[in-house]
Residue frames relative to the residue before (quaternion, step in Angstrom):
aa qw qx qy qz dx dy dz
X 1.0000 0.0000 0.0000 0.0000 0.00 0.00 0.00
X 0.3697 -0.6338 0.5731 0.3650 3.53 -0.57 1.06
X 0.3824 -0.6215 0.6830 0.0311 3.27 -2.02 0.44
X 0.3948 -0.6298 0.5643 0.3592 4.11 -0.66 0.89
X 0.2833 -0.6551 0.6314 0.3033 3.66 -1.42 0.52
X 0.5419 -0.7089 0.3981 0.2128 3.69 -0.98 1.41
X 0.5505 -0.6414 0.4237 0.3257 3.25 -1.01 0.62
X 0.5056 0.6366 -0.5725 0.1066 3.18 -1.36 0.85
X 0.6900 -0.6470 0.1077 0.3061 2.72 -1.66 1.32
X 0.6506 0.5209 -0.4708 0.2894 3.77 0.43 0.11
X 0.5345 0.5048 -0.4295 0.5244 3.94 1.42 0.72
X 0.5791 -0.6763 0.3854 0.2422 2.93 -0.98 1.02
X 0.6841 -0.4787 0.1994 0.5128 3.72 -0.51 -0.09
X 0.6671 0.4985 -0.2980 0.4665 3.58 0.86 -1.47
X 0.6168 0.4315 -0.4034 0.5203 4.09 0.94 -0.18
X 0.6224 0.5174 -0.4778 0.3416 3.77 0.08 0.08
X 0.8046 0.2637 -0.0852 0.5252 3.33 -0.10 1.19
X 0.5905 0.5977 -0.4102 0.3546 3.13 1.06 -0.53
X 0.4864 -0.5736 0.5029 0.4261 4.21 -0.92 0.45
X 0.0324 -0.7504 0.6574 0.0606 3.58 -1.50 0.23
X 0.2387 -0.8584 0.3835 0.2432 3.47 -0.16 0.72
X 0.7681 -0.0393 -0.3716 0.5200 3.54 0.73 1.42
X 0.5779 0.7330 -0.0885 0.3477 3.11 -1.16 0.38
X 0.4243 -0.7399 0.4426 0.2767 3.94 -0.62 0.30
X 0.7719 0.4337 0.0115 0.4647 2.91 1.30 -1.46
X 0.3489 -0.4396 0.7679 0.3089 3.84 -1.35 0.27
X 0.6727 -0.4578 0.5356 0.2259 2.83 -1.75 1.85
X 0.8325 0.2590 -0.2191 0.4380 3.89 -1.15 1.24
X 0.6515 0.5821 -0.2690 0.4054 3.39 1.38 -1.29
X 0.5852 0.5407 -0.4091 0.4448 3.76 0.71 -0.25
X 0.6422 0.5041 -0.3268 0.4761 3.88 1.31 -0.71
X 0.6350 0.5023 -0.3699 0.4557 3.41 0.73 -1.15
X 0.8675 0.2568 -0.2394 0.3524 3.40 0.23 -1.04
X 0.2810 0.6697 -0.5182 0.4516 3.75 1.51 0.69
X 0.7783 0.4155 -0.1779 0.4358 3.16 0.80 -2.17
X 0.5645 0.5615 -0.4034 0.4509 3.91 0.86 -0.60
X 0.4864 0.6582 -0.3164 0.4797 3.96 1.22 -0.68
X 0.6023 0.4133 -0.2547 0.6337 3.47 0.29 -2.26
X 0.8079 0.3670 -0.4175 0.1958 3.37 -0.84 -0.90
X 0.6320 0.4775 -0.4352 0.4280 3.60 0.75 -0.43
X 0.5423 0.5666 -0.4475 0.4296 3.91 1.39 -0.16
X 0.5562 -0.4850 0.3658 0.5671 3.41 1.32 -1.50
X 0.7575 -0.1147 0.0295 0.6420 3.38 -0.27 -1.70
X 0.5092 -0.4823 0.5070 0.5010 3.46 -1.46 -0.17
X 0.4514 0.5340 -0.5337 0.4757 4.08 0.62 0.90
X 0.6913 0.5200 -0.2678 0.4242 3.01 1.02 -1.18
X 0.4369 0.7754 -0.2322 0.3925 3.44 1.28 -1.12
X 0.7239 0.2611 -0.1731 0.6147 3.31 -0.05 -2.26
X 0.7426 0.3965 -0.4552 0.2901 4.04 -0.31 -0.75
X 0.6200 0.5961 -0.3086 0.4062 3.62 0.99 -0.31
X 0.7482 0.3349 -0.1827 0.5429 3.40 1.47 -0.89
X 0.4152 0.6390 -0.2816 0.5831 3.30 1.92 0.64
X 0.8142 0.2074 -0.1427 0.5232 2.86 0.94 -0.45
X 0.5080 0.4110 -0.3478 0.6724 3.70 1.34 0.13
X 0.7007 0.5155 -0.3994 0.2894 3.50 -0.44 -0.77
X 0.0350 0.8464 -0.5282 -0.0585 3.48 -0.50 1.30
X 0.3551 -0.7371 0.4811 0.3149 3.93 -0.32 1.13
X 0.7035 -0.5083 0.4516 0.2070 3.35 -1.96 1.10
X 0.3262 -0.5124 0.7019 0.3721 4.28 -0.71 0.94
X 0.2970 -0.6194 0.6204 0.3784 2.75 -1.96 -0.08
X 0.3439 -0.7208 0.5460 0.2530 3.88 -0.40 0.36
């Protein structure tokens, strides 16, 4: 069953909502808005060291 692709702000307008038949994402849309992410860090160097240095792994319980 196809699934609506959620709204957010790195899809253009005509993708909000549109059906996709698997998936979260319009085919490409999962890069753009990965790379639209990295970019608000800076480089994708900047990126991995930032989430290297933020990123805190789950205990197990």
């Amino acid at each position: 069953m196809a699934r609506a692709v959620r709204a957010a702000s790195v899809l253009p307008r005509h993708f909000v909502g549109e059906l996709v038949a698997s998936g979260w994402f319009v085919i490409g849309h999962d890069q753009r808005a990965l790379h639209a992410r990295i970019s608000k860090i800076g480089t994708v160097r900047e990126f991995i060291d930032w989430f290297d240095s933020t990123y805190v792994e789950p205990t197990d319980k």
